[in-house]
N, C-alpha and C positions, 0 to 999 in steps of 0.2 A: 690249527697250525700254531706251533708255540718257539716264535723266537727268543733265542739269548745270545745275549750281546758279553764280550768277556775283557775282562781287563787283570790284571797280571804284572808280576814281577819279572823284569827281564832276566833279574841275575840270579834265577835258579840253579843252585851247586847242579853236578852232572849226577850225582850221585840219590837226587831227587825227582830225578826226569821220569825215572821207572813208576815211582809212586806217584805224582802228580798224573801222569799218563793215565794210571790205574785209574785212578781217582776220578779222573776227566769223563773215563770212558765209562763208569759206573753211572755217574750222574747224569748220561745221555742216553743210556738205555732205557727204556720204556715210552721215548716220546714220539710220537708218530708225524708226521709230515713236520720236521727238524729244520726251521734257518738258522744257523751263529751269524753272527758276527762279530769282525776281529779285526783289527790295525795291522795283523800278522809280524809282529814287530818279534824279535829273539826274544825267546822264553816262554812263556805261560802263552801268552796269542797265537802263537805258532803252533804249539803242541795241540793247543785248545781244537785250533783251525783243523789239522790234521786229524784229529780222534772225530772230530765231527763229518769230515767229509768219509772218511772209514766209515761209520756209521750211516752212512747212505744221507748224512743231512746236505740240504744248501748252504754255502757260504756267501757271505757276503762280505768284500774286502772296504774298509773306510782308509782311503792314504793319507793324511793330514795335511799334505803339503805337496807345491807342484815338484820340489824337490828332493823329495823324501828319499827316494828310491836311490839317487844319485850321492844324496850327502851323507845320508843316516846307516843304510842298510851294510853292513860290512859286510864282505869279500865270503866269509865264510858263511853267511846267514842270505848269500844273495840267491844260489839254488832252493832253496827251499820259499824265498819267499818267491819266488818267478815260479817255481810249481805252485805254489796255495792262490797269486792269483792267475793262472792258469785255470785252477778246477773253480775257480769262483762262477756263479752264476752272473755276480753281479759286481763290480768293482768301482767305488764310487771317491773320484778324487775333490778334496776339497778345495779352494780356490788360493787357498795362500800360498804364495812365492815358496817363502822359506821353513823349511821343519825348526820350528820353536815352541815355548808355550804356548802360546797364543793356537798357537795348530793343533797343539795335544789337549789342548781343553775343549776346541770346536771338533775334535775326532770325537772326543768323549763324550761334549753333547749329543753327537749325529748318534753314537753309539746307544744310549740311553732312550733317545726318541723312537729306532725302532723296537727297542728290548720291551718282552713282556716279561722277561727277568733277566739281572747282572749277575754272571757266575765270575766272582772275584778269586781267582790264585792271589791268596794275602794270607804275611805270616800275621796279621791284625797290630802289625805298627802305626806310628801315626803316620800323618803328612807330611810328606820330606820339600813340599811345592805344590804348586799349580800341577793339575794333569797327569799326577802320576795315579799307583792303585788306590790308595789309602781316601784320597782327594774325591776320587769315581764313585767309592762305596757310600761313600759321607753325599753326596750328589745325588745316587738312587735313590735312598733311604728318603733323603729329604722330599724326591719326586713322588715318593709311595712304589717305585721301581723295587719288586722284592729280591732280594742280594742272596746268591748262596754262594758260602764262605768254601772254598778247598784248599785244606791246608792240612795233607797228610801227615801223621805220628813220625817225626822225625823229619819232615822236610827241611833244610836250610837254602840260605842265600849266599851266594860267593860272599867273599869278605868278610 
């Protein structure tokens, strides 16, 4: 069984979704008895989640916060995270109150502990903070956690 855990840029331009999708699904073909796991948050988590459960893998959802769903998830990203953890096998909420740092780094660790490798959607910038992609990569790497990088020929980020 070979799980991977993923972490991801949320502000994937739209115009990257197709390649990054590509890209997702390429790197999960050939692996037989398939867990992700994902925070399912907009952008690269989501997509990641979806190409995986397509792929006949388990997911498994980490929320960061008892409020996540409520404060964080916006309006247009809230069908799709209600389907991913819908088809999760497993949906595991972490004990803090409020979605903050403090949450997104205890997601990231929970994420890490199950990974037998971190599939990072990173355009390979640095650390903008605590808990985001750049932050997770630098956190595998240091655990001996092996990182694979997807970051398709042309992908960008809004902004």
């Amino acid at each position: 069984m070979t799980t991977l855990a993923v972490t991801g840029h949320m502000d994937l331009a739209a115009e990257s979704v197709p390649a990054v999708r590509a890209a997702l699904r390429d790197l999960l073909v050939g692996h037989d008895d398939l867990t992700g796991v994902s925070c399912i948050a907009a952008g690269s988590d989501s997509v990641f989640a979806e190409e995986l459960v397509a792929a006949g893998g388990r997911l498994v959802v980490v929320i960061p916060s008892q409020d996540y769903r409520a404060r964080k998830v916006k309006p247009a990203h809230a069908p799709l995270f209600d389907r991913l953890v819908g088809a999760a096998v497993e949906v595991v909420t972490l004990p803090h109150e409020a979605a903050n740092r403090d949450a997104y780094e205890s997601a990231n660790a929970e994420l890490l502990r199950r990974a037998d490798r971190l599939v990072a959607v990173w355009d390979g910038g640095p650390p903008s903070g605590k808990g985001g992609t750049a932050d997770t990569v630098e956190l595998a790497r240091a655990a001996g956690v092996p990182v694979d990088v997807v970051w398709p020929e042309g992908a960008v980020r809004r902004g």
